[in-house]
N, C-alpha and C positions, 0 to 999 in steps of 0.2 A: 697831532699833525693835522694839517688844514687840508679839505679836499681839491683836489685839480682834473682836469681832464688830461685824458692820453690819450691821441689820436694815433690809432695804429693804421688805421687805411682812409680812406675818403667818408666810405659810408659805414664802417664801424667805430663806433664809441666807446670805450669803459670809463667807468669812474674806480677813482682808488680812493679807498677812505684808509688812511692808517693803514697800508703799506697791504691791502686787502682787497683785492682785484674782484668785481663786481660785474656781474653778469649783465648785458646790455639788452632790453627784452623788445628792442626794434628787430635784435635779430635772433632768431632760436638759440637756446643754448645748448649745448652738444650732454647728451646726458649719462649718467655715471656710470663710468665703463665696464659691464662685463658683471653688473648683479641681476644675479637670477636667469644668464644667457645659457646655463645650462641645459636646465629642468623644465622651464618654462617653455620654451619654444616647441621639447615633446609633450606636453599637455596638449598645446594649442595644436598641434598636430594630432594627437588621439583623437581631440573634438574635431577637426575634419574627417578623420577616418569615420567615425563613429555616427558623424552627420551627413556621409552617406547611404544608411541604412535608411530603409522603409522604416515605415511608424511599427508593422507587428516586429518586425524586427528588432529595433529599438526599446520597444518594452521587452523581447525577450533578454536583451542586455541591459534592464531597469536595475539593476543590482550594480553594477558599472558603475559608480559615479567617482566623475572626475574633477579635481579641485578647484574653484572658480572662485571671484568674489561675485556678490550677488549687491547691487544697491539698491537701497527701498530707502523709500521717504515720501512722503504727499505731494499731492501737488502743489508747485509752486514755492516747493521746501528749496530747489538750485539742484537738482539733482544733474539737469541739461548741463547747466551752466558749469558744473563740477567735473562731467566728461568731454566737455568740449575744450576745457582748460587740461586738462591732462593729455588729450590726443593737440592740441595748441591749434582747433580747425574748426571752424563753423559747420556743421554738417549734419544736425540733429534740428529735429521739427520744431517750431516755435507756434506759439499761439495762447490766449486766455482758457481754453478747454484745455479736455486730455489729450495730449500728442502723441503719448507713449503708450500705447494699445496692443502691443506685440512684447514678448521680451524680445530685446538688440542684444545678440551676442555678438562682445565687440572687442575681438583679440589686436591688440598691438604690438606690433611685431617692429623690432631694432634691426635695421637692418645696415649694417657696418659699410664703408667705402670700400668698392672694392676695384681694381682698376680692369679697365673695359664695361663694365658695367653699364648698360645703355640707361641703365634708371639711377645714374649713381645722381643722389643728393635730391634728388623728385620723390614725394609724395605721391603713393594713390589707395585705392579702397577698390576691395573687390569682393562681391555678395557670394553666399555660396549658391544662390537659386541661379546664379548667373559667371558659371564658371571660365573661366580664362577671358574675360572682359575686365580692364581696368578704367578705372575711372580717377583721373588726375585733377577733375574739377570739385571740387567736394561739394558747389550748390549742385551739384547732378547726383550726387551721393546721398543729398537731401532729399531730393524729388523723389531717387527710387526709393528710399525708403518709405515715403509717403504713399507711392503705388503699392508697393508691396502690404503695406499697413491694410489698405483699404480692400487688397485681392485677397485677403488673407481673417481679414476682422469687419467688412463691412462696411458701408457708410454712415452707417447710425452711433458711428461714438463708442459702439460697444468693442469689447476687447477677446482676444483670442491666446489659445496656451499655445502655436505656433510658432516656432522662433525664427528670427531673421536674423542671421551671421553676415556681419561683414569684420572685413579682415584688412588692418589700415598697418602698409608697412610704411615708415620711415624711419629714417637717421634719428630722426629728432623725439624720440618717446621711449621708452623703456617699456622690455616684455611683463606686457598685464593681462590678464583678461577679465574682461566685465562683461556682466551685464545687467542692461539697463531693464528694470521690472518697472511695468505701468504704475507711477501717482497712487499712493491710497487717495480713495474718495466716496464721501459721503454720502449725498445726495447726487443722485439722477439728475442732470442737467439736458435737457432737449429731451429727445425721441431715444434716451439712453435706457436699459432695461431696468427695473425698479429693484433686481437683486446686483446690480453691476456692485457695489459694494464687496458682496461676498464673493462673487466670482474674481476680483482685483487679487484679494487674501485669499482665496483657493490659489491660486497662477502664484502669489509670492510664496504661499508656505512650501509649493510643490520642490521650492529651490533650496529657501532657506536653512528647511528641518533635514536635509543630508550635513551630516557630520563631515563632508569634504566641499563645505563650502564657507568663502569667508563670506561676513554682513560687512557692508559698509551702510552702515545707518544715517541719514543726511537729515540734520534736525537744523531749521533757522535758528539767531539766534534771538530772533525779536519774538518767541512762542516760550512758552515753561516748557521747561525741559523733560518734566516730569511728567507732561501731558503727551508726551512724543509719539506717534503711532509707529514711525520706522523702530526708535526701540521696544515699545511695548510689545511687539510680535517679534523683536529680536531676542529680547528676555523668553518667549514665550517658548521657543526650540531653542536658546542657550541660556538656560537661566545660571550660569556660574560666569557669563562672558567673555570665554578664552575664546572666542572666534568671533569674534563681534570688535567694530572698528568704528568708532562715532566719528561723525564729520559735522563740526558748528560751521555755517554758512551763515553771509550777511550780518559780520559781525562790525563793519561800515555801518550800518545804519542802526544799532540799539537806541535805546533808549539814552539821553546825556545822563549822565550820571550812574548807568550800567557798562559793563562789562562780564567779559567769559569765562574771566579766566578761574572761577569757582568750577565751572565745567570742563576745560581743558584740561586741569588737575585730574578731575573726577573723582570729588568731592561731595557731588549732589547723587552723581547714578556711578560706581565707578564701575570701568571695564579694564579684564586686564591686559587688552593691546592698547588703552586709551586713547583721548579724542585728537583732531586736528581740525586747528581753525583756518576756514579760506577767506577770501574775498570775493562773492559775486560778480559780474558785469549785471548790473541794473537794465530795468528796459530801456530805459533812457539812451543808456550807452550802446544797446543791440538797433535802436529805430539811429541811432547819427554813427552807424557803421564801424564805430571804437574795437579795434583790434583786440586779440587776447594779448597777443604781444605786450602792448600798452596797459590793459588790466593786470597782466603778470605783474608790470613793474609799479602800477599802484600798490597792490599788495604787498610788494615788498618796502615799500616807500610807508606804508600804513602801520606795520608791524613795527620798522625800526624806531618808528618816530614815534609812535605811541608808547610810554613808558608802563602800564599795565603790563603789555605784556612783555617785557623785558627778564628776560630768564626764562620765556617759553620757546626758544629758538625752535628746538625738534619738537613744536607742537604746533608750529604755524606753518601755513603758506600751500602753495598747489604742491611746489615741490618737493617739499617733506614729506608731500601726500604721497606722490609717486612714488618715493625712494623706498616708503615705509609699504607702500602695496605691494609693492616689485617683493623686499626681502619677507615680508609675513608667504607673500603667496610662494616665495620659492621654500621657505622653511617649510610652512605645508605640506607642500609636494614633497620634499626628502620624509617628511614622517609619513606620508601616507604611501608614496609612491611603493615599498616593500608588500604592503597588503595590497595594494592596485595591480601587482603583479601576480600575488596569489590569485586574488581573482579571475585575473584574465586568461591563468594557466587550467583555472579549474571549468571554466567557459569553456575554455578551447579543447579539452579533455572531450567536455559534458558535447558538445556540437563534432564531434571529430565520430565519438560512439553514434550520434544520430547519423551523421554521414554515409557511416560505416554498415547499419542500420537499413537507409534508405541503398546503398549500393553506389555504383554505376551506371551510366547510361550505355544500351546495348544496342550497338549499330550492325551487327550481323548475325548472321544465323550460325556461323559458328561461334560467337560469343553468347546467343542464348543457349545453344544445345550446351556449353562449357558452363554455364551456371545452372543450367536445368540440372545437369549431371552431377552437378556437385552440391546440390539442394539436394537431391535423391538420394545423395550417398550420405550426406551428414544426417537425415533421417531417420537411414538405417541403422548408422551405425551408435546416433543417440538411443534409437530403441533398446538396441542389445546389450547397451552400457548399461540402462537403466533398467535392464534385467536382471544383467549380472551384479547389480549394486556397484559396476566404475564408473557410473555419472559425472562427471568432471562439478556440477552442480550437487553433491552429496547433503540432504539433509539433515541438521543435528536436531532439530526438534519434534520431528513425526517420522511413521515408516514410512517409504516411499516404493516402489520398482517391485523389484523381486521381490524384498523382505513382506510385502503386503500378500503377494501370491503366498510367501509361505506360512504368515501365521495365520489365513484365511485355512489351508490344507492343516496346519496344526492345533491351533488354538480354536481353531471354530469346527471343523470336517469330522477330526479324530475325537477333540473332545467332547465334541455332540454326542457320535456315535456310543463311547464309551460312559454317556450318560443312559442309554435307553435301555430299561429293563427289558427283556423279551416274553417276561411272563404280567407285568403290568397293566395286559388290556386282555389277559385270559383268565379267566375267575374258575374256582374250583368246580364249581358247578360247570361250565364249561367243555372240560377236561373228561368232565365224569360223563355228561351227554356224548362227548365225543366218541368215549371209549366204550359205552352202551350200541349208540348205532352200528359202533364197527366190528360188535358182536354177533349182530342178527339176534335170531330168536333163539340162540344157546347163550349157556353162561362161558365167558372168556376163561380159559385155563391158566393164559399168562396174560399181560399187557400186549395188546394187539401194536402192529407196527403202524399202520394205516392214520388211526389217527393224530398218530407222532408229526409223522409225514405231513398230513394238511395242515397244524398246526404250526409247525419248522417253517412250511414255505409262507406260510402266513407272515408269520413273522421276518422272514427273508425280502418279502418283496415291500416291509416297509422300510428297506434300506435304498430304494432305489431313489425316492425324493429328495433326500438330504445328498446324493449323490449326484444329482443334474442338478442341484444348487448348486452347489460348490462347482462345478465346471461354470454354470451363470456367474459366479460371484468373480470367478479368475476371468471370466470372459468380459465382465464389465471393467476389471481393474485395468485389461489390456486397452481398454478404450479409452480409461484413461491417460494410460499411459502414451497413449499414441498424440494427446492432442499436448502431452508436456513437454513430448520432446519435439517438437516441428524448431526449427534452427529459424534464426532470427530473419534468416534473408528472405523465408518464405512469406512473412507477412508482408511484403509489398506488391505479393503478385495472390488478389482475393481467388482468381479463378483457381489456380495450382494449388491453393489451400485446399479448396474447396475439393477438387482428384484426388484430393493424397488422401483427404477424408474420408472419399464417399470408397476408393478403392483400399484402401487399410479396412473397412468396417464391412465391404464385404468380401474380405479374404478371412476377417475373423469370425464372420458368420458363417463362410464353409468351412474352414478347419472346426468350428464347432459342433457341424454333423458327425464327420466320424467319431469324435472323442461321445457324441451323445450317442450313438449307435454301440461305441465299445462298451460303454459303461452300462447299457442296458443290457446290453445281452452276456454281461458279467452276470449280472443279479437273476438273466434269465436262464445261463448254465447254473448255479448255484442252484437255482429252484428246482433243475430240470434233474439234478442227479443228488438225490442224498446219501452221501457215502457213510456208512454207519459203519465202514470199517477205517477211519483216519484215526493214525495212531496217539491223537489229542483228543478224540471222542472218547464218553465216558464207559459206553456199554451199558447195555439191558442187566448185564450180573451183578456191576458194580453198583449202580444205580439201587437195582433192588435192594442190597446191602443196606445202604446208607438208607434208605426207606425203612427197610423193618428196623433198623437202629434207632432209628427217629418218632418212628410209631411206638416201639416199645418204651421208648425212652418216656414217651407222655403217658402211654399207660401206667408205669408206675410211678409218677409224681399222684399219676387220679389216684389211685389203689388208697396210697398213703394218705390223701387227702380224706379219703372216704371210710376206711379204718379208724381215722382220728376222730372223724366223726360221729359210725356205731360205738366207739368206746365209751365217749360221752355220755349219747343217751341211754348206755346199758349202764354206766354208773350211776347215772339221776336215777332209775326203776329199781336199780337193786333186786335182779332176779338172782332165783338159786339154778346151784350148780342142776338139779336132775331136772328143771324146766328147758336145759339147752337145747338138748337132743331133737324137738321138734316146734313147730308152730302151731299151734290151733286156727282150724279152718271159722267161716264164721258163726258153723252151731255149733264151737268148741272141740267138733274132731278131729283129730290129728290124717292131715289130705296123706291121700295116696301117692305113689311114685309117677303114675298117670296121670293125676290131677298136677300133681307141681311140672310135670314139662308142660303141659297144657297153660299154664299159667305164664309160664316162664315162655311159652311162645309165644302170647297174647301180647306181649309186654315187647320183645325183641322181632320174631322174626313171623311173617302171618302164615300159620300150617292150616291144609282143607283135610279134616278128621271125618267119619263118617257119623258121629253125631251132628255135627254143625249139617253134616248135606241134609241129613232127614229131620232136623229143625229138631232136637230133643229138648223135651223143658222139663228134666229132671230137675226136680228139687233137692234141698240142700239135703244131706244125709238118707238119701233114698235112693234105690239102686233095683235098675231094670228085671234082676230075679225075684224081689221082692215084693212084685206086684202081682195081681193074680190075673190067670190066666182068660177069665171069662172078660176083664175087662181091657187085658190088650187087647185079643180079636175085634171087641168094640170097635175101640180106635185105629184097627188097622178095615175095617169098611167101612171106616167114615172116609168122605172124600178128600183129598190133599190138596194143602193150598197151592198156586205156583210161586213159584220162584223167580222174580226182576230181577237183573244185573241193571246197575245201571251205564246210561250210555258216556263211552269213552270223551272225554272234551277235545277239543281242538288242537289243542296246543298240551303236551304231556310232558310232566317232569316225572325224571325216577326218583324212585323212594331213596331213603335213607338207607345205605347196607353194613354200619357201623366203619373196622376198621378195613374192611376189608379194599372197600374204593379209598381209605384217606390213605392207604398201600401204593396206590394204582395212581392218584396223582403227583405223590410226590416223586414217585419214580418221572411222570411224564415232566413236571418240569424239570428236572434235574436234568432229563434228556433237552428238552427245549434249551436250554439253558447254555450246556458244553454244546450241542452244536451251533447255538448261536452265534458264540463267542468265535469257534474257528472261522465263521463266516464274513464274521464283522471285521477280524483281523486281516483277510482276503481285502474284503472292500476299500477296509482302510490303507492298505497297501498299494493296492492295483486302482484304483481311483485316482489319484495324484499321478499316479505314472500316465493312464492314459490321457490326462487332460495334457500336464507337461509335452508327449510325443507328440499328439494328434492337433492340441493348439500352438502352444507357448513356442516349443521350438521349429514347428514347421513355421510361424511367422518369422523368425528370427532366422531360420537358413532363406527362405525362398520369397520375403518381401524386396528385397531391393530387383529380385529377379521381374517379381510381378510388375515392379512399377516401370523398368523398363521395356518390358515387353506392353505397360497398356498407355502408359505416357510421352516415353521417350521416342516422339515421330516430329521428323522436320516438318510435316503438315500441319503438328499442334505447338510448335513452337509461338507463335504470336499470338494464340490467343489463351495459352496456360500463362504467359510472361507479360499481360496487359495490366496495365497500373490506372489505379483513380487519377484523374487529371491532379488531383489535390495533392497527392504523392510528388506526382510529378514538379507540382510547383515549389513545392515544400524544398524538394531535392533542391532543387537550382538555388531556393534561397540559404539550404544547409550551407551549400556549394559556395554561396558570396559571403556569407558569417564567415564561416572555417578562410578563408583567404585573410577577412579585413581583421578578422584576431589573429590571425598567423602575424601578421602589416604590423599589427600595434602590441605584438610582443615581441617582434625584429624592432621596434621602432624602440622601446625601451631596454632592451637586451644592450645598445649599446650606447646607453648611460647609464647602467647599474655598477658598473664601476666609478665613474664619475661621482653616484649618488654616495656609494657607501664608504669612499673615502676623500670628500672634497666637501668643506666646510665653508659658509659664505667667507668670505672675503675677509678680516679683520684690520685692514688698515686703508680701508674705505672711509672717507668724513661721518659717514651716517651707518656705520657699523655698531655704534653706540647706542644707538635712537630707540630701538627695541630689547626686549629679553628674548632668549631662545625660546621660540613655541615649540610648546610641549602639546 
């Protein structure tokens, strides 16, 4: 069939080739109805929401990211000339330098005929730095963006990560959003910074390397393909290219005898959304004011008549582009939008507890006295939970509260106690010096009382330090306790802290005097009164008992020991039987019964005889009758020598008096010993009790009492309840997050239905053009 014109009106024209109604590009063509109107339009609304936050704000929603396409390409790659045909509007910077110094976030929005509509069928663009101002002229959409570039990046060419949003609604576009990332480039050109290079690739990776952003990568096609920097840093964060979108431009002007179509395949680098080839407007055509209209329809005029690419339909033209951006970018959205919503729930969670955290703002005095009182009481009543071990915050890995007081009293107070010998630091020697002095200058007839007694208390009052530990150890545990449980609402007011500290630590400092007062003067009735008649004391009788048992018992282990060993040496000598009867003295005569105790006291116990006073120097077998008479008198008027004692030393130990003292001490420990033990079970009993009465639980009945009687006054109202101005600001911007996540999960909340049972369109022309992203 041969071509004809159809004139439907004056000034619209179609051509029909073969019965195939062809879009006229003098006038917009109206574009395919109703893909990606769902889901896209709440994107592009999220990123308003979102891009009225402050910048700290904004990084604290860094985790946020929502699905965009991003275009990178060099400069002079068509990047311009590739959005200005998709929006069908002159409106973007021109020039031999870099123009594109800022990302342009450049949402286009469809906006359908609706009847009254004062904007029905008009075009405009509106900034978000310049809200509810429209601008229907797009060279003036030009110029601000050109101011904005320079208020924002400078005059010296260098570039900035500040974004400029503008928002282009018409009839005539399909819902997309771009944006446009500055030119890679090389070399510093003028007064440009000498790392502008890495700063270009710092501002694109910040976009591209989010997993909820598509590449559209713009590569000429008069450059290797394979030299490309828009894909080499595309590859670089998607190196499998399920998100990456190549875009060959200037495929008008190759080389004769080349062509694309080895890359439009994607053949040479493949991706698997694969390429689209456009046609640029030339400079030529932007200085003699050629419409895009007009260059639409060359490209279309280019494509069909060039027989190369004959079989690339859905791989050529602007509008393939659009059709194929629109469905990638709404498929995206349906995959990610489910996770987009977890996030923003776990956001709005995480900002609702900070909210909650920072409080209220409090415009009267009975709304401060209403949270002072209620700061005071959660206080209290976390303390007494975290005594009683009901913490609503219960520990499973360490002890906490109570459980800490009690194995402090158990495991540390009792088991100490019942570690300490009471005889361990009294030596036998000791005992015996004691039980001497408390003789005087007689010999004792039994075990005197007196030294039991100083010995007992001795021992008694070294229970008292281990006893004001343990009240210390429960008294620091309390201080602990007090700064775990303060309620959350208290940390916004430092002054109130700071009362509740200083008046908890000294309420636990005076309940800590009487519990120190009772516990001494425990250990000091204990010392004051030894009762020797408590019916778990051992007694002087029974004591003695087990003493002579004890003594006797090692006397005859010696005996035996010492028999074993006369028999011995009496077997080696082999004497006879009529030798036993006695010993020979040492001039062989058999000693007197005088001379052997004599002997036998010399050895054991020291006797004053009346020879030793008058110094006799009998010799051995010669005896005082047998001397004669003229020569005693002699020597009784010779003169007599004297007699030195010598003088007593300072410091006196007593003698050895065999079994008689190892009798005498072991009764007295035995005694030390049982009444220790009653004592120590006293202590250990009544020690915990008076700390528990006198500390633990007077804090727990009578702190919430104190703290209203030293806090709760309408005169300290303002300045216990005064906040860091930081606080302050903090709140108000909790206060605008928690609204604009509430906004943008109302805002999705009513297309999640939409999302998760409405599938693009299938009987669309260009339903076919891609596979399902995955």
């Amino acid at each position: 069939m041969g071509r004809k014109k159809i004139v439907t009106t004056v000034e619209q024209v179609s051509d029909v080739d073969d019965g195939v109604l062809l879009p006229d590009y003098n006038q917009p063509p109206p574009p395919t109805p109703f893909i990606g109107g769902s889901v896209i339009p709440i994107v592009n609304k999220l990123q308003d929401i979102f891009a009225s936050l402050g910048k700290d704000q904004q990084e604290q929603l860094s985790k946020l990211k929502l699905p965009q396409v991003a275009v990178v390409g060099g400069q002079s790659s068509g990047k311009s000339s590739v959005l200005e045909a998709l929006v069908r509007r002159d409106f973007l910077p021109r020039g031999c330098d870099i123009c594109t110094r800022c990302p342009l976030v450049l949402q286009l929005e469809n906006r359908p005929s609706l009847p009254g509509d004062e904007d029905d069928g008009l075009e405009w663009g509106e900034f978000r730095h310049l809200p509810g101002r429209k601008f229907y002229d797009f060279s003036e959409i030009c110029r601000e963006i050109q101011v904005e570039t320079e208020r924002e990046a400078g005059l010296n060419k260098g570039v900035s990560d500040k974004e400029i949003r503008l928002k282009v609604s018409s009839p005539n576009v399909l819902n997309i959003t771009l944006i446009d990332l500055p030119g890679i480039t090389k070399v510093p050109v003028g007064d440009q910074p000498n790392d502008i290079e890495a700063r270009i690739r710092e501002i694109i990776n910040s976009y591209i390397r989010q997993e909820t952003c598509i590449i559209l990568a713009v590569t000429p096609a008069n450059s290797d393909l394979a030299t490309s920097d828009a894909l080499k840093m595309a590859r670089e964060v998607d190196p499998a290219g399920s998100r990456t979108i190549g875009v060959i431009t200037k495929l008008d002007i190759m080389d004769r005898g080349t062509d694309a179509r080895k890359f439009l395949l994607g053949t040479i680098i493949p991706l698997r959304l694969g390429y689209v080839g456009v046609i640029n407007r030339s400079q030529e055509d932007i200085n003699k004011n050629r419409s895009i209209a007009s260059a639409l329809a060359y490209e279309e005029q280019f494509f069909r008549d060039n027989p190369v690419y004959n079989g690339l339909k859905n791989s050529c033209g602007i509008q393939h582009l659009a059709r194929k951006l629109n469905q990638v970018l709404e498929q995206h959205i349906r995959v990610v939008l489910p996770n987009l919503r977890k996030e923003l729930n776990n956001q709005f969670v995480t900002v609702a507890k900070e909210g909650h955290a920072l409080g209220e703002v409090m415009e009267s005095k009975t709304e401060q006295g209403a949270i002072l009182l209620n700061i005071l009481t959660k206080y209290c009543e976390a303390f007494s939970a975290m005594v009683d071990g009901k913490s609503e915050n219960l520990s499973t890995t360490e002890l906490s509260g109570g459980a800490r007081i009690h194995y402090i009293f158990q495991s540390i107070f009792v088991k100490s106690l019942e570690e300490v010998d009471p005889c361990d630091e009294v030596t036998d020697e000791n005992i015996r010096i004691a039980i001497q002095n408390a003789t005087g200058p007689r010999n004792a007839l039994f075990v005197p009382e007196v030294p039991f007694e100083i010995l007992v208390r001795r021992q008694i009052s070294r229970l008292l330090d281990p006893s004001l530990q343990c009240l210390q150890h429960v008294y620091e545990e309390l201080i602990k306790m007090s700064h775990d449980c303060e309620p959350e609402e208290v940390k916004r007011f430092p002054r109130l802290r700071r009362q509740l500290e200083d008046v908890t630590l000294k309420f636990l400092h005076d309940g800590s005097k009487p519990a120190e007062r009772m516990i001494t003067n425990m250990i000091e009735m204990e010392m004051g009164y030894i009762n020797s008649s408590h019916p778990n004391f051992i007694g002087g009788k029974r004591a003695l008992e087990i003493a002579v048992e004890h003594v006797r018992a090692s006397q005859d282990g010696r005996d035996v020991q010492s028999n074993a060993s006369e028999m011995g040496q009496m077997s080696q000598s082999n004497p006879s039987r009529s030798d036993i009867g006695a010993f020979p003295n040492q001039a062989g005569q058999p000693q007197s019964n005088g001379e052997r105790t004599a002997s036998i006291g010399n050895s054991t116990t020291r006797t004053w005889g009346i020879s030793s006073i008058f110094g006799s120097r009998l010799t051995s077998g010669e005896t005082s009758s047998s001397r004669e008479p003229g020569k005693t008198m002699h020597d009784i008027n010779q003169a007599p020598s004297i007699i030195h004692l010598t003088e007593p030393p300072s410091l006196l130990r007593p003698l050895e008096r065999g079994t008689e003292y190892q009798t005498e001490i072991i009764v007295m420990k035995l005694l030390l010993q049982s009444y220790y033990d009653i004592v120590r079970k006293n202590v250990q009993d009544l020690v915990p009790k008076a700390i528990m009465h006198f500390l633990v639980n007077d804090i727990r009945r009578d702190l919430l009492g104190i703290f209203i009687k030293k806090l709760y006054r309408e005169s300290l109202f303002e300045e216990l309840l005064w906040e860091h101005d930081d606080d302050v600001l903090k709140r108000k911007q909790t206060g605008e997050m928690f609204l604009i996540l509430q906004q943008a999960i109302q805002t999705l909340d009513k297309v999640v239905a939409d999302v998760s049972s409405t599938t693009p369109s299938s009987d669309t022309n260009d339903a076919s053009i891609l596979p399902r992203f995955h």
